[in-house]
Steps between C-alpha positions, in 0.01 A plus 500: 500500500261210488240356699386141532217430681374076575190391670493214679157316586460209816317386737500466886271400828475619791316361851257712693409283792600442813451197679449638820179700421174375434391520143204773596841698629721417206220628253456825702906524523585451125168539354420377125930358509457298788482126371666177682684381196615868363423668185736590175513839306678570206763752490716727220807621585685725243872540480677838340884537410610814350849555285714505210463249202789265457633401162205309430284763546364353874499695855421243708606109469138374552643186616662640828143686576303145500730341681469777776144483506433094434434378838637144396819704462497691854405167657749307377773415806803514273375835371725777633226785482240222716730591794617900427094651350462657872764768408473767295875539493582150393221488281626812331867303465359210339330735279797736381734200458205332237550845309240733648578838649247533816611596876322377829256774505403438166482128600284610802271758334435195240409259772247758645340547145454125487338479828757359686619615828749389809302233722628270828378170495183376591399245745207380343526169401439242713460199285134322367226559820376150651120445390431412916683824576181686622351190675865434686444900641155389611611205655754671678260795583203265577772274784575792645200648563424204694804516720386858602159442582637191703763757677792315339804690408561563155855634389674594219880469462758573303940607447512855434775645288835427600694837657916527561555646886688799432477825359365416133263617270155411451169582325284758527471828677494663881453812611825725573616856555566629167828454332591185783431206372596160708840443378568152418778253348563573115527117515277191626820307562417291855728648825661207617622693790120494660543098522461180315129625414461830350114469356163521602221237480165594576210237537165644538179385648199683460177430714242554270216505810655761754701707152847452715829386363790269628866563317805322630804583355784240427846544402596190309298344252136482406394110607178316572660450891488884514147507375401298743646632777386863409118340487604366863623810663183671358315212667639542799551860530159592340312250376372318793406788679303648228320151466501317810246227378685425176511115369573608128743746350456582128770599324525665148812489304677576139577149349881585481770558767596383807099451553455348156294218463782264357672571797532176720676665796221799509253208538729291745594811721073590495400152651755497771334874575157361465572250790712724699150707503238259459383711188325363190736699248330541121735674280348616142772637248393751226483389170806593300514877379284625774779563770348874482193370723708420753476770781774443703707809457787708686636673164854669407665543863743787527844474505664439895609253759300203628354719738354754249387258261262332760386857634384581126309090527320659807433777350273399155134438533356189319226714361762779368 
């Protein structure tokens, strides 16, 4: 038996920085890493095949080890292995049929040597930040400071996740006598026989002044006329009593959606509520990949009827 060992040297960056921190708090986060534009490090990876020698005296066909390795090989798109390197079992296939004798658990125990391991995707990237990005925050944090002190409303809204009505499942966890578990549909397939609308719409407003929150629920589609008209019924059934004197409403929004700011009817549908009202409306939209500052919330509703689904609305606190 033989072994061939190859080393293979390259180079990679990484990014520790986040754009939402100050630098002060990036530094303290990530320490001597952190840096806006990311840093490199060279790396050396070494490869080992074990086995008999052919005819001409080799154990291992070099050739098929670089081309496992190369990453101009696993990124290629017609490359079968770009699509198949997540599994040790079909990784082990392509291996025995270019000649080598390995199983998956020899595949996997060789992965773990060379520092790999299984990982989900991660939501990191969220394209280059804006050079303004920190003085559009302070714009938006400056205007609305000066709605409060005036006592003007100031609201955030947004759509919350779309949920089927029905027994389905959803994310997360509850609370439940052991071994009972809310038993749900094996599959999200819509139940035509509750109606022509089977789904869930929640639009929430969130008054940043008294911490209260506004969610009405539709049952057809998400559009700028039912943005709107959720920002009216909190007007009517909340707002004006909470702020009797109001001439301005500030609203803050993500840039996308029915509320986007592209969105002609969203601004159409606001000025016909701004002179129902008599309200000055100012609407400032987030810059793009900040959607997380938005606090309007009323998160992963449980599975149930029209009835339960707005019971579980009244039941979340803004500040939860």
């Amino acid at each position: 038996m033989f072994r061939v060992t190859r080393r293979y040297e390259f180079a990679a960056s990484h990014r520790l920085h986040s754009v939402e921190l100050t630098d002060e708090e990036n530094r303290t986060l990530y320490g001597k890493c952190n840096h806006p534009y990311g840093h490199g490090h060279n790396y050396t990876v070494e490869v080992s095949a074990r086995g008999p020698a052919d005819a001409h005296g080799r154990a291992v066909e070099l050739a098929a080890l670089d081309e496992l390795v190369h990453p101009s090989t696993r990124g290629t798109p017609m490359s079968l292995l770009r699509w198949t390197l997540k599994s040790t079992y079909q990784l082990a296939d392509d291996l025995t049929a270019r000649g080598f004798k390995v199983s998956a658990e020899l595949v996997r125990r060789l992965l773990h040597q060379m520092g790999y391991s299984l990982q989900a995707p991660a939501k990191q990237s969220e394209g280059a930040a804006h050079p303004d990005r920190d003085g559009q925050f302070r714009y938006l944090n400056d205007l609305a400071a000066r709605h409060v002190a005036d006592g003007q409303p100031v609201i955030s809204v947004d759509t919350k996740k779309k949920e089927l009505i029905g027994s389905y499942a959803n994310g997360g966890r509850e609370w439940q006598p052991a071994g009972e578990p809310e038993r749900v549909n094996v599959h999200d397939f819509a139940d035509r026989g509750l109606g022509e609308f089977t789904k869930a719409i929640p639009y929430g407003i969130y008054d940043t002044i008294n911490d209260e929150g506004w969610v009405s629920v539709g049952d057809s589609a998400d559009t700028a006329e039912f943005a709107v008209e959720s920002i009216r019924r909190w007007w009517v059934e909340m707002g004006r009593t909470r702020f009797p004197a109001a001439t301005r409403l500030m609203i803050t929004a993500d840039a996308g959606g029915s509320n986007g700011y592209r969105v002609r009817a969203w601004k159409w549908h606001l000025a016909r509520l701004a002179a129902e009202t008599g309200l000055t409306i100012t609407v400032c939209h987030y810059p793009p990949g900040t959607s997380l500052s938005n606090k309007a919330a009323c998160p992963g509703l449980p599975p149930g009827n029209d009835e339960m689904l707005l019971a579980a609305c009244r039941a979340r606190s803004p500040s939860r």
